[in-house]
N, C-alpha and C positions, 0 to 999 in steps of 0.2 A: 610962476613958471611961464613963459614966453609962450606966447599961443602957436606956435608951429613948433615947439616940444611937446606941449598937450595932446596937437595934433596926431603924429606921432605915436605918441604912446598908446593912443584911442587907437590907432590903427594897428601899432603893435598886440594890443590885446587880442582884436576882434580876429586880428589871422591867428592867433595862439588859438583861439575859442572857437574856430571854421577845422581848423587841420586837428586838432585834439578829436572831435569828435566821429571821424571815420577810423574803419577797423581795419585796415591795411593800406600798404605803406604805398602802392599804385594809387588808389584813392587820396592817402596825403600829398603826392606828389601833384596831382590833376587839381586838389584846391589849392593848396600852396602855391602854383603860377598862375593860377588862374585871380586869386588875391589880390597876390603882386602886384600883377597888371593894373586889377581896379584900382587899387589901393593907390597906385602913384601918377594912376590915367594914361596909363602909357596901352598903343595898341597891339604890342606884342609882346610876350612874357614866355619866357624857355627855362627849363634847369638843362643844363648840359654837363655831357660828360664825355671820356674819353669811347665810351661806346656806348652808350645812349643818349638821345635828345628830345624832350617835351617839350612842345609849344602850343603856346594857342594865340589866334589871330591871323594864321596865313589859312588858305585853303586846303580842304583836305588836298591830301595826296601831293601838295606841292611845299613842306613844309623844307626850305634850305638847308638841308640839316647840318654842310662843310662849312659853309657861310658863318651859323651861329657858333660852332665851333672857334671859326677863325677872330671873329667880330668879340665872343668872351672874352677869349684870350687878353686882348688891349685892355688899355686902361680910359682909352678914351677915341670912340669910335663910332660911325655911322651907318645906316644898316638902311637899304630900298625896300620899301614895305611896298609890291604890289598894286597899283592903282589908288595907292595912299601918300606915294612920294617917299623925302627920307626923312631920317627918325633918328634922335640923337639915341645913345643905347646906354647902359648901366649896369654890370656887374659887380656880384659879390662873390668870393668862396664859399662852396660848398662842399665841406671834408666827406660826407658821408659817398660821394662817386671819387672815380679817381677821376683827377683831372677837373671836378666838377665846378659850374660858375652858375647861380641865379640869374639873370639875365633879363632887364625889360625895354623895351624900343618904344622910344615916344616922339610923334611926327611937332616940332615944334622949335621953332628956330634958338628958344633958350633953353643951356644945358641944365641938367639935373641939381639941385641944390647939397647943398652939406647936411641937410637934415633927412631928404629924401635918401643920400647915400647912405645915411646910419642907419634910415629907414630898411632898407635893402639890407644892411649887414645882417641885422637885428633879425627881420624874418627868415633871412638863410640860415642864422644861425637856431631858430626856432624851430624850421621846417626840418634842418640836423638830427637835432634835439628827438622831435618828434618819430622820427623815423628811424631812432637808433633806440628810441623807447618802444613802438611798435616791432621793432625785428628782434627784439630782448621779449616779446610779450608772443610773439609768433615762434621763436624759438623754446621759450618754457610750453606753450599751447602744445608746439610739435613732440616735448618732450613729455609730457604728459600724456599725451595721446599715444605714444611710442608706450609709456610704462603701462596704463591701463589696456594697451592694445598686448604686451606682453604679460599682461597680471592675467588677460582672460585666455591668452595661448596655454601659459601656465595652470589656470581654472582648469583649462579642457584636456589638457594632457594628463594633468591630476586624475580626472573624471575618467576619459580614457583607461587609462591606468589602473585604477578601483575598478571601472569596468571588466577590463579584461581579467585584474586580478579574482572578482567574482565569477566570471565568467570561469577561471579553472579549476576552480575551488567547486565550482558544480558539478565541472565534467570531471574533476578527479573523482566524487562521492558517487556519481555514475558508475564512473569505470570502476570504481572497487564495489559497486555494488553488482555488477557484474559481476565480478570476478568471487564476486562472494556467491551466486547462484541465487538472486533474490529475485524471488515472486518476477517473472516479465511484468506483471499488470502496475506492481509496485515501481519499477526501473522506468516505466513509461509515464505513470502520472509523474514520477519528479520529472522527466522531458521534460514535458508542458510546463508545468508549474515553473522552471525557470524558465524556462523562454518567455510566458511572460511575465515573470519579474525583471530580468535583464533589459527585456526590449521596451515593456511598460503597454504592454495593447492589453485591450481588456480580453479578446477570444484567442484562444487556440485549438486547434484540432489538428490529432493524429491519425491519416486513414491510411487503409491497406486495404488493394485488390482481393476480392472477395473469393477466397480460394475453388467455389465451388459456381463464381459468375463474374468473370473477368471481366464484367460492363461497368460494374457495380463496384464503389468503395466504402468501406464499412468502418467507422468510427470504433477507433480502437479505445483511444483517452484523448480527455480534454480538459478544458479550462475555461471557465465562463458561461458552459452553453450548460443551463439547467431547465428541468421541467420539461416542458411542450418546445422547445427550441432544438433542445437536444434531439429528441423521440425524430421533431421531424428533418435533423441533420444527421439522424442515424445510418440514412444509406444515401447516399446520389451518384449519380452520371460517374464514369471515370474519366468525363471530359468536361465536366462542368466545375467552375471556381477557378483559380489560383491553385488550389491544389491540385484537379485534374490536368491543369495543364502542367503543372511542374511532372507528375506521371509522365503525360504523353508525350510533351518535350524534350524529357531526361534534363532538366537543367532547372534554375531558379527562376521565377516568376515574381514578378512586382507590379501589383497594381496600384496606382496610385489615384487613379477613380476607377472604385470599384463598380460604383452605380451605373459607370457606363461599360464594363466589362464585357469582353464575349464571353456567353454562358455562368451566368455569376448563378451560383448557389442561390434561390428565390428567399429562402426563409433568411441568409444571412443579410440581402439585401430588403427584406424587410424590416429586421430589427435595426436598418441602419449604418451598418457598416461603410468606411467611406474609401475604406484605402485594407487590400490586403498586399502579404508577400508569402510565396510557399518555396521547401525545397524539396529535391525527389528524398525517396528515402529508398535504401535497396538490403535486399539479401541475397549473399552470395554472389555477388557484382550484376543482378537486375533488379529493376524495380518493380517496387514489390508497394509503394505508397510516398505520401507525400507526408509533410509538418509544416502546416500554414498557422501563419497570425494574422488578424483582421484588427481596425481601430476604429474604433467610432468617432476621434476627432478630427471635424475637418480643418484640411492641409495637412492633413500625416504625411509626409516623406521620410521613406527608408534610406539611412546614409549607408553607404559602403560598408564601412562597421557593424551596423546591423544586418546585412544582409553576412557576413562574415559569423557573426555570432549563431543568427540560424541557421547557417551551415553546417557550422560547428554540432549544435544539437542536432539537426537530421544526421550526421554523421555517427554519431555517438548512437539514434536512434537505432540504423545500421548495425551499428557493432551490436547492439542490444536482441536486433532481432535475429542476425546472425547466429550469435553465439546461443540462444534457446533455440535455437532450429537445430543446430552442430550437439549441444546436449541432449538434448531430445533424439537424436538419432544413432548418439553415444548409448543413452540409457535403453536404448531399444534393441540395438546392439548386442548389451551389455544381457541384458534379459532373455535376450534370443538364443547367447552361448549357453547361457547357466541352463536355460534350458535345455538347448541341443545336450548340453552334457549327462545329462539326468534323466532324459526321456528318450526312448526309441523312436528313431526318424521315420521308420516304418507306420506305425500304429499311434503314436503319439504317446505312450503307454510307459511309466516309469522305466525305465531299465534297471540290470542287474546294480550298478552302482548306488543308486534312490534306493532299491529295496533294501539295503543291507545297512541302508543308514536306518531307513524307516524300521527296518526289524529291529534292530539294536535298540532304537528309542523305547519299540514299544515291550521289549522285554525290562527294564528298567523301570517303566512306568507299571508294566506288571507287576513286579515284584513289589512295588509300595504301595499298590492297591491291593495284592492280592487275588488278583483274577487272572486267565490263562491267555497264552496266544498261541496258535497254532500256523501251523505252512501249508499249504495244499501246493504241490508239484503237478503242472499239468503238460500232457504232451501229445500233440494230436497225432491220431490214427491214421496212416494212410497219405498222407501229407507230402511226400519222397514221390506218392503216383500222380499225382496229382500238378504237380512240378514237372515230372516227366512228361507227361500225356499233354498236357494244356498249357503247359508253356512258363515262366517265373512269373509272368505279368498274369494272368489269372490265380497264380497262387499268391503274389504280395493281395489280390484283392481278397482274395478267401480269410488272408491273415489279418487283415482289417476289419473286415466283416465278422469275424469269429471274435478279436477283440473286446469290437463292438456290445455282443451279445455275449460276450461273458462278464463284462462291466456292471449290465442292465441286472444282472440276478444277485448282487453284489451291494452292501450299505455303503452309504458314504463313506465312513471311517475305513472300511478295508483296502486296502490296495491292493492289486493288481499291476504285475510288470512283465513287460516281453524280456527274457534271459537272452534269447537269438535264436535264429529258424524255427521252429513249430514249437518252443517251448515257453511256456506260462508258468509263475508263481505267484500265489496269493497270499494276503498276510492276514489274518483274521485276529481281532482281537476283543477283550473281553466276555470272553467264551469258556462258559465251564468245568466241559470236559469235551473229549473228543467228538464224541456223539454228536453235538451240533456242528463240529469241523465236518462231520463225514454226511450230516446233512446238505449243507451248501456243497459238499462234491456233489450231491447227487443230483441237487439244482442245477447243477452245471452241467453235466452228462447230457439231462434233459432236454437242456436248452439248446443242446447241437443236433438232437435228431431232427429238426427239421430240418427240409434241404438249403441250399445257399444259390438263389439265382444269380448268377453273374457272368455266365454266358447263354446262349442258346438252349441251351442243355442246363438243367440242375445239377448241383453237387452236393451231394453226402460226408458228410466226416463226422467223426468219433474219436474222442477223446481218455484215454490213460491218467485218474490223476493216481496221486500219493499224496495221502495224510499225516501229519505227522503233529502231536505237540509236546514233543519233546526230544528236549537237549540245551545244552550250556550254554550254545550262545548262537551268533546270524548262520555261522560258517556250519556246525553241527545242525541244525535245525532243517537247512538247505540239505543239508547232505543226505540226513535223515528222513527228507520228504522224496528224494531221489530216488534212492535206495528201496521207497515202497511205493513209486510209481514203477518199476521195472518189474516188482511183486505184478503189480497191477496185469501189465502189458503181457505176463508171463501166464498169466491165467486167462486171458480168454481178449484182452481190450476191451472198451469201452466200459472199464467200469473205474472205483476205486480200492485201496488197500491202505 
């Protein structure tokens, strides 16, 4: 081999072995003319193209860049190198620009040789080469990172996705546990309990305004806080934590250093916590407490989504405390008619309707035990003057008061009921003959000769009963204790018959 083909191909290599080893194609271009140049001793080396041009050898800032273009172009041409004088020049093609030519400028009165010129082919054609292997290597890199960049959008939507579908699958077992009337205390520990399963904090806590010290919020249910942690997060501030301020704020609260918080709960910033976030929680459209989570690990940051998810449960909390408040005042309601319906609004005292049931049971239950029950009919004496004279409102209190004191001389088991205006009936049961019915009248007679303070003046009254224990059933029994309460009245008052 001819020593200026050795030549050559030594030089071919070593630019193959300079421009292979850079990782983009800006870098293969900067050593590839820069090579060039050394490689054929010339003092200026350019790749040019129809809209770019790299050189090296002129000074910054003043590289000719229409010049090189015009100079490529030729086949054979001279080019003014700056305080260097001229420079015979040498282009090759290069496909990879449009329009493109390797190009080098050497100040030296003898043109470039025919090996020098293969020289140049060979490297344009490598530096090609090279950089059409780099944009092949930078385009699969792009595209990889594009799949893996959408493999992990795909990951988190996924995630997302099981998220939130967790996420309704809890508030639906919520909502129907609601809707089923389950224990509040039960519906609130699962609150927490998912919230932090969903969000992943180790603490939660549910508090509510302390109905009888609006300063004060009182740990309803929680999650994580046991022992001596709990006891001493059992009451604080209503403006203290994340969660007093979501209270006082009406809105969500995120702290994401808790340590340096205004007002942090002390015991929570003892055990550590690094980052809390709370949301209000309300009944009946005010607030009424909060549902905060805390993390112990630092750089907890709450994303969007979480803050949307504890919303979601303080909402639900809401509905939860709502709807035992709205039952609760159903069932109160509901107990207050049944009773209004059964009891005289006056005296508080059975009415005619309760006795007639209570009578009825307890002839029934008489007859399969075997034992008696009897009616005492009672009707107060003088009651009409007493109304007149002093007025309804001292007689509704005499009629309370008389009540009262014919309850007191009375067992458990018997009842006692106001029929309407001054009249009484008692239901006595497991009584073996009359005899003891007509004792209890007499108890009863007794019990009203004292007077009844309740205005300035004392008042007197005296009572008519009728006894009775017999007859077929509530309606005859009533009738028949009537009928010998008027016996009573007809013979003198205040006694019985």
């Amino acid at each position: 081999m001819p020593a200026e083909t050795s030549w050559s191909t030594q030089q071919l290599i070593e630019f193959l072995a300079s421009i292979t080893a850079v990782a983009d194609e800006g870098s293969a271009i900067r050593e590839g003319v820069q090579r060039a140049a050394e490689a054929l001793e010339a003092e200026v080396g350019a790749l040019v193209g129809a809209d770019t041009v790299y050189a090296v050898g002129f000074p910054r800032g003043r590289t000719p860049q229409q010049t090189l273009r015009e100079v490529s172009a030729t086949s054979s041409a001279t080019l003014d190198i700056p305080d260097l004088g001229t420079a015979m020049t040498m282009a090759a093609p290069f496909d990879e620009l449009p329009g493109g030519r390797l190009m080098v400028a050497r100040v030296s009165d003898l043109p470039f040789s025919p090996v020098e010129a293969a020289l140049l082919r060979g490297m344009a054609r490598v530096l090609g080469l090279a950089i059409r292997s780099l944009r092949v290597l930078e385009a699969e890199r792009t595209l990889r990172q594009d799949s893996e960049r959408q493999a992990a959008e795909n990951a988190g939507l996924l995630s997302s996705l099981r998220d939130r579908q967790e996420l309704l699958e809890r508030l639906t077992r919520i909502q129907r546990s609601i809707a089923a009337r389950a224990p509040l205390e039960d519906v609130l520990e699962a609150i927490v309990a998912g919230a932090a399963e969903l969000l992943g904090d180790e603490i939660v806590g549910l508090r509510r305004i302390d109905p009888d010290d609006p300063e004060t919020l009182e740990l309803l249910a929680s999650f994580g806080l046991d022992g001596e942690l709990r006891a001493r997060c059992a009451r604080v501030g209503v403006r203290e934590g994340a969660g007093g301020r979501a209270v006082t704020l009406n809105r969500l609260v995120v702290e994401h250093n808790y340590q340096s918080a205004t007002s942090p709960v002390q015991p929570i910033v003892e055990a550590g916590v690094v980052a809390a976030m709370a949301a209000p929680v309300h009944q009946d459209g005010q607030v009424v407490g909060s549902l905060t989570v805390a993390s112990l690990q630092p750089g907890r940051v709450y994303l969007p989504v979480e803050q949307e998810i504890l919303t979601a449960f303080a909402e639900h909390t809401s509905l939860a405390l709502t709807d035992a408040r709205t039952v609760a005042e159903l069932r109160h309601a509901l107990s207050t008619a049944r009773h209004d319906a059964l009891h005289d609004g006056l005296t508080a005292l059975p009415n005619r309707a309760m006795l007639h049931d209570h009578l009825a049971k307890a002839l029934r239950r008489a007859r399969r035990q075997g034992t008696g029950v009897a009616v005492l009919f009672l009707d107060l004496d003088g009651f009409k003057h007493v109304n007149d004279s002093l007025g309804h409102t001292v007689g509704d209190r005499l009629l309370i008061a008389v009540a009262q004191r014919l309850r007191g001389c009375l067992r458990d088991e018997d009842v006692i009921a106001r029929l309407g205006g001054d009249e009484f009936a008692i239901v006595l049961t497991r009584i073996e003959d009359t005899t003891e019915a007509e004792r209890v009248a007499l108890r009863l007679i007794d019990s009203l000769r004292d007077p009844f303070s309740l205005t300035p003046r004392e008042i007197t009254i005296a009572a008519s009963i009728g006894v009775t224990a017999t007859g077929a059933g509530p309606e005859e029994l009533l009738r028949n204790a009537d009928l010998a309460m008027y016996e009573a009245k007809a013979s003198g008052k205040g006694c019985f018959r």
